[in-house]
N, CA, C and O atoms as CSV, one atom per row, in Angstrom:
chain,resi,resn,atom,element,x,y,z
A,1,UNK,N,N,-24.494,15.148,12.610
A,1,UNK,CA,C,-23.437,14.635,11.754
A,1,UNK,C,C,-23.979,14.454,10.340
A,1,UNK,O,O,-25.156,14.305,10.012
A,2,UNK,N,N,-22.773,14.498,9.479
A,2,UNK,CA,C,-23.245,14.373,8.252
A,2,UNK,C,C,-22.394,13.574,7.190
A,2,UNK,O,O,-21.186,13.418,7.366
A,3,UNK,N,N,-22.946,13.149,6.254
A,3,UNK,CA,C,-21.872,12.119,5.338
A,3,UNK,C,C,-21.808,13.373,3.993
A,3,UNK,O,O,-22.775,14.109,3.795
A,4,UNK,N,N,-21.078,13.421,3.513
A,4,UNK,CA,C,-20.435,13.935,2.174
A,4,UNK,C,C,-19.556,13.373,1.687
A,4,UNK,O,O,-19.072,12.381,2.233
A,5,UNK,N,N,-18.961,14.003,0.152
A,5,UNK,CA,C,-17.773,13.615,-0.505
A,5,UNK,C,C,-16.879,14.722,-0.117
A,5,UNK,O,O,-17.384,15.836,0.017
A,6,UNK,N,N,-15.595,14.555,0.086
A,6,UNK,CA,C,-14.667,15.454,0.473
A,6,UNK,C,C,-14.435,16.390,-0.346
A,6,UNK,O,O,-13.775,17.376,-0.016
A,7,UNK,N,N,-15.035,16.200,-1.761
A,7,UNK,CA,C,-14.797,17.377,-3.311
A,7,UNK,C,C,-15.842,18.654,-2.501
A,7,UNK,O,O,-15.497,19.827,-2.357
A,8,UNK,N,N,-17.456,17.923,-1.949
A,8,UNK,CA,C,-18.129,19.516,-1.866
A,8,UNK,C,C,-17.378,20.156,-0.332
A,8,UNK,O,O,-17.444,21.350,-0.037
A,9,UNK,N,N,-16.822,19.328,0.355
A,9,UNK,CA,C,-16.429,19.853,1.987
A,9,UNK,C,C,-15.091,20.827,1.410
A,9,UNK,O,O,-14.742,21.814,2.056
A,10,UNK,N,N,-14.471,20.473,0.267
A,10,UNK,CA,C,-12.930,21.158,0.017
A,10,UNK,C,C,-13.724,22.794,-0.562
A,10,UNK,O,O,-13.722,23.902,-0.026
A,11,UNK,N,N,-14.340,22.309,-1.858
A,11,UNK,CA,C,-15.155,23.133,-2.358
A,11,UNK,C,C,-15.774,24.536,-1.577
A,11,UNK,O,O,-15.683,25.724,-1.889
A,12,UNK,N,N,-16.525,23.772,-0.280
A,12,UNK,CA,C,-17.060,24.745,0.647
A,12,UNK,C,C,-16.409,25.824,1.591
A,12,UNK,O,O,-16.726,26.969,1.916
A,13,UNK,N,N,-15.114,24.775,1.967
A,13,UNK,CA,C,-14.625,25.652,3.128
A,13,UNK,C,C,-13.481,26.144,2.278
A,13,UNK,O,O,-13.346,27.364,2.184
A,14,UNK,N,N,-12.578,25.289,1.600
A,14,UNK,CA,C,-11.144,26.097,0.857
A,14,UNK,C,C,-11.138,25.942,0.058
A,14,UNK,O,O,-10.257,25.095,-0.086
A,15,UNK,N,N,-11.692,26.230,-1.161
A,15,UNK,CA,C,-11.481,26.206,-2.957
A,15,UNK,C,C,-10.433,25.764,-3.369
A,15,UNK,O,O,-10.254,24.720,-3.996
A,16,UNK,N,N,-9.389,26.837,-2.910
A,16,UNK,CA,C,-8.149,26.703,-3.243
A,16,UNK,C,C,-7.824,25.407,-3.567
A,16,UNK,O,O,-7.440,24.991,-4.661
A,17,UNK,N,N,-8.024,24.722,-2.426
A,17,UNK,CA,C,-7.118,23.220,-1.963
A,17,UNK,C,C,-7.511,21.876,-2.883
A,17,UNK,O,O,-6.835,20.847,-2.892
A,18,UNK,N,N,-8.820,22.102,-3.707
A,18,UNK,CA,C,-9.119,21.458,-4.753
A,18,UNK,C,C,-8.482,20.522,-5.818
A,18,UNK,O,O,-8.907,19.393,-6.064
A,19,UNK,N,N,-7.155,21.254,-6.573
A,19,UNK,CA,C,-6.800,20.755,-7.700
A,19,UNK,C,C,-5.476,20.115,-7.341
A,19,UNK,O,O,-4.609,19.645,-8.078
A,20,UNK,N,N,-5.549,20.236,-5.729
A,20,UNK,CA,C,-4.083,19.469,-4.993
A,20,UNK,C,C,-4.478,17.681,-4.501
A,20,UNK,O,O,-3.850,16.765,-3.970
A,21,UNK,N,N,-5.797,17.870,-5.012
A,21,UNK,CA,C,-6.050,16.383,-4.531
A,21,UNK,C,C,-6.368,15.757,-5.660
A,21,UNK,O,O,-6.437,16.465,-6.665
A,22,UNK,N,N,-6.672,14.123,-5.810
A,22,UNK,CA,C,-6.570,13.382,-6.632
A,22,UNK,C,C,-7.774,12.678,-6.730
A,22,UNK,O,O,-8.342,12.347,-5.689
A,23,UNK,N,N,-8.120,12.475,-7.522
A,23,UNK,CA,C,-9.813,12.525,-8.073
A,23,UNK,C,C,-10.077,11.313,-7.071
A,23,UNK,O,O,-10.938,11.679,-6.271
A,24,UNK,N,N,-9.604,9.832,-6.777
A,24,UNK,CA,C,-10.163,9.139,-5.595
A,24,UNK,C,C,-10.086,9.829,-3.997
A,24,UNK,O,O,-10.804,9.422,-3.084
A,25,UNK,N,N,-9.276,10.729,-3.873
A,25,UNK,CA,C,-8.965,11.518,-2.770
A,25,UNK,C,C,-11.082,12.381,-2.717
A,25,UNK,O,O,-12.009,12.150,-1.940
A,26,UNK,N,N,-10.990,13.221,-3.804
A,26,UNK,CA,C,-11.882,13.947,-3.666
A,26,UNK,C,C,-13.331,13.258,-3.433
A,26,UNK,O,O,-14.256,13.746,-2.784
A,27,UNK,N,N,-13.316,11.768,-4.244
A,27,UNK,CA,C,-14.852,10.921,-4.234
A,27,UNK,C,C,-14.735,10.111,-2.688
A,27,UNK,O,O,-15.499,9.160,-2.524
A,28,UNK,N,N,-13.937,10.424,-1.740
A,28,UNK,CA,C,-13.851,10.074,-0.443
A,28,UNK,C,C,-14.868,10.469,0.066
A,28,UNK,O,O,-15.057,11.685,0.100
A,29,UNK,N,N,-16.002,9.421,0.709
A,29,UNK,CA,C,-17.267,10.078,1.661
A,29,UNK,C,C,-16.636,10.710,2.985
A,29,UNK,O,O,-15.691,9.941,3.167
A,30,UNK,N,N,-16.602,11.356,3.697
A,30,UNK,CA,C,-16.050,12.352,4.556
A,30,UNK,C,C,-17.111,12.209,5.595
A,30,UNK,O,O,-18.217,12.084,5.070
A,31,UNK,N,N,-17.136,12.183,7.063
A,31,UNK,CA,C,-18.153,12.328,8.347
A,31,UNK,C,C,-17.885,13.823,8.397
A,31,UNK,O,O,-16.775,14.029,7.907
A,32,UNK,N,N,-18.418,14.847,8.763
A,32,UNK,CA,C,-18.401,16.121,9.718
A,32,UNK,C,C,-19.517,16.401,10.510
A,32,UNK,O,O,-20.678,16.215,10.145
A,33,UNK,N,N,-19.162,16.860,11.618
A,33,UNK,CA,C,-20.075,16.941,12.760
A,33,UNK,C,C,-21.131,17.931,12.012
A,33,UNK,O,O,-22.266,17.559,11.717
A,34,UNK,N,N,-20.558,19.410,11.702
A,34,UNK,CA,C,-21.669,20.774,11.729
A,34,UNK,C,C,-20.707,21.181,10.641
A,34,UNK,O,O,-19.517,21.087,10.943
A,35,UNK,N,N,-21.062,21.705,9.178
A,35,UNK,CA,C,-19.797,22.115,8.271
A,35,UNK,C,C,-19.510,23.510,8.463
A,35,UNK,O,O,-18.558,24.116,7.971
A,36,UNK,N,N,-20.983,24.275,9.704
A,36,UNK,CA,C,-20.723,25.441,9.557
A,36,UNK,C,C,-19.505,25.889,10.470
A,36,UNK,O,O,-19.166,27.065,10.599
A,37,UNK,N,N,-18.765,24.599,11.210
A,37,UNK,CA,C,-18.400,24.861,12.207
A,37,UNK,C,C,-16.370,24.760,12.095
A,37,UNK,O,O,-15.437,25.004,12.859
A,38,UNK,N,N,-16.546,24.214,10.545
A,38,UNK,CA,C,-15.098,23.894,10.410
A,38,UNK,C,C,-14.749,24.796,9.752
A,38,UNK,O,O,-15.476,25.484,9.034
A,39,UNK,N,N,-13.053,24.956,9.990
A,39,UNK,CA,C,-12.455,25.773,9.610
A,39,UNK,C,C,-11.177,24.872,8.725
A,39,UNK,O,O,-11.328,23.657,8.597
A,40,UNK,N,N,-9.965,25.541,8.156
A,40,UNK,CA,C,-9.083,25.531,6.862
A,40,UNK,C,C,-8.765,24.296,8.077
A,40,UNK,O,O,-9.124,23.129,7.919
A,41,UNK,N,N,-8.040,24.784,9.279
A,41,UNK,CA,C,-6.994,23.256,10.128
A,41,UNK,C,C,-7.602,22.330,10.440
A,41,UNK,O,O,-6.909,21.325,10.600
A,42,UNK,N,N,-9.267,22.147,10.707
A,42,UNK,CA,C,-9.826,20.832,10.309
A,42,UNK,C,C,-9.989,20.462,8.973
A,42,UNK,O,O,-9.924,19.314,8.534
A,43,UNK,N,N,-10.172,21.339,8.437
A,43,UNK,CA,C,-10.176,20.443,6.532
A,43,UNK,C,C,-9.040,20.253,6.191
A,43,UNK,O,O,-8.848,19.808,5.060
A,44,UNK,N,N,-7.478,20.642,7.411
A,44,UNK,CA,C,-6.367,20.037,6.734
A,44,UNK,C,C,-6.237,18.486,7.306
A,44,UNK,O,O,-5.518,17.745,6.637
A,45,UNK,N,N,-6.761,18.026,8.285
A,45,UNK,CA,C,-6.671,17.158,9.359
A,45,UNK,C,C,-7.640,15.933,8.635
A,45,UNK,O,O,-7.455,14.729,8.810
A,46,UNK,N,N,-8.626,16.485,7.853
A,46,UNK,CA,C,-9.430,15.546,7.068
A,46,UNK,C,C,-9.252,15.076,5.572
A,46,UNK,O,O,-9.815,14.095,5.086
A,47,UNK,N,N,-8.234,16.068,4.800
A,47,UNK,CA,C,-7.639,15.522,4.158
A,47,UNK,C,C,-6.327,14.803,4.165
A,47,UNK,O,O,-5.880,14.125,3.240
A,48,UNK,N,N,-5.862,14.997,5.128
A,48,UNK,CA,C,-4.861,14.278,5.533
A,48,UNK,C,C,-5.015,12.814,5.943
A,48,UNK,O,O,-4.035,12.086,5.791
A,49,UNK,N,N,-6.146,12.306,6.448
A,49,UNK,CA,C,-6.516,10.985,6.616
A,49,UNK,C,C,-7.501,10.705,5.386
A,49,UNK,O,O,-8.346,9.816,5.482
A,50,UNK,N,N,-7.391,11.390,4.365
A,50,UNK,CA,C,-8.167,10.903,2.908
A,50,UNK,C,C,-6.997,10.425,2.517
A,50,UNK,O,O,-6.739,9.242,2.300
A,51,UNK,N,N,-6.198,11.447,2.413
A,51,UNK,CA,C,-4.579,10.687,1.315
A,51,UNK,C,C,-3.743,9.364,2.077
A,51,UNK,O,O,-3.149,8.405,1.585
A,52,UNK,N,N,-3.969,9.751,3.414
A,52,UNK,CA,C,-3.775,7.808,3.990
A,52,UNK,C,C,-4.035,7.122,3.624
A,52,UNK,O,O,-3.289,6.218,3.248
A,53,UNK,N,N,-5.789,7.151,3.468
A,53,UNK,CA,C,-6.481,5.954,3.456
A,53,UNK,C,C,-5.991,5.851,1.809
A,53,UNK,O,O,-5.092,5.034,1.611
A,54,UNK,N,N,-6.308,6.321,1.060
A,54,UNK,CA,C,-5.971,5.790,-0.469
A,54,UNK,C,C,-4.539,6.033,-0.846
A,54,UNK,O,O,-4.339,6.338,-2.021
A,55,UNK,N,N,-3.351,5.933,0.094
A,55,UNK,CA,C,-1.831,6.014,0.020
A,55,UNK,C,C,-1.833,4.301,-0.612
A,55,UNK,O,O,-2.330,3.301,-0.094
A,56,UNK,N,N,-0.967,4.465,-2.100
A,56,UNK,CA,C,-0.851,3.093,-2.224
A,56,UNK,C,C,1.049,3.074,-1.895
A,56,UNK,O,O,1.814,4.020,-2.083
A,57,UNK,N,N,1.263,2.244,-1.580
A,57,UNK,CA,C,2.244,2.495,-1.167
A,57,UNK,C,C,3.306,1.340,-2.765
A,57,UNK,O,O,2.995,0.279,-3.307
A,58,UNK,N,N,4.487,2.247,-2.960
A,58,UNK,CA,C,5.283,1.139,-3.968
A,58,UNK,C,C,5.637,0.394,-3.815
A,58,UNK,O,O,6.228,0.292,-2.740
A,59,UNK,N,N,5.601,-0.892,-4.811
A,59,UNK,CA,C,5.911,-2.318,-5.339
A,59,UNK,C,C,5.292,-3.181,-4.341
A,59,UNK,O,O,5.798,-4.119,-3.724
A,60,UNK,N,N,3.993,-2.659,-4.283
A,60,UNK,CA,C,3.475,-3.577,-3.158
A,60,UNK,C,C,1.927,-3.636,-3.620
A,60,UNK,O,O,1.113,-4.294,-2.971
């Protein structure tokens, strides 16, 4: 296992998906087991519980 920021895990596996996230989204430390081992539908599954965790939700 390994700790990272979710900017080099987006970076690594989907470039693309980069400029769709939001700069506290991207400085998110991230767990992954093996990075050689993930593919685009786990890096959608892991950014998807990045934008949770920093979802602020309105007037609250």
């Amino acid at each position: 296992m390994e700790t990272m920021k979710l900017s080099t895990l987006v970076l690594t596996v989907s470039p693309d998906l980069y400029e769709l996230l939001r700069k506290e989204e991207l400085e998110s430390e991230v767990i992954v087991p093996d990075i050689r081992l993930l593919n685009r539908e786990d890096l959608s599954e892991i950014i998807e519980q990045a934008i949770k965790h920093h979802h602020r939700p309105p007037y609250h």
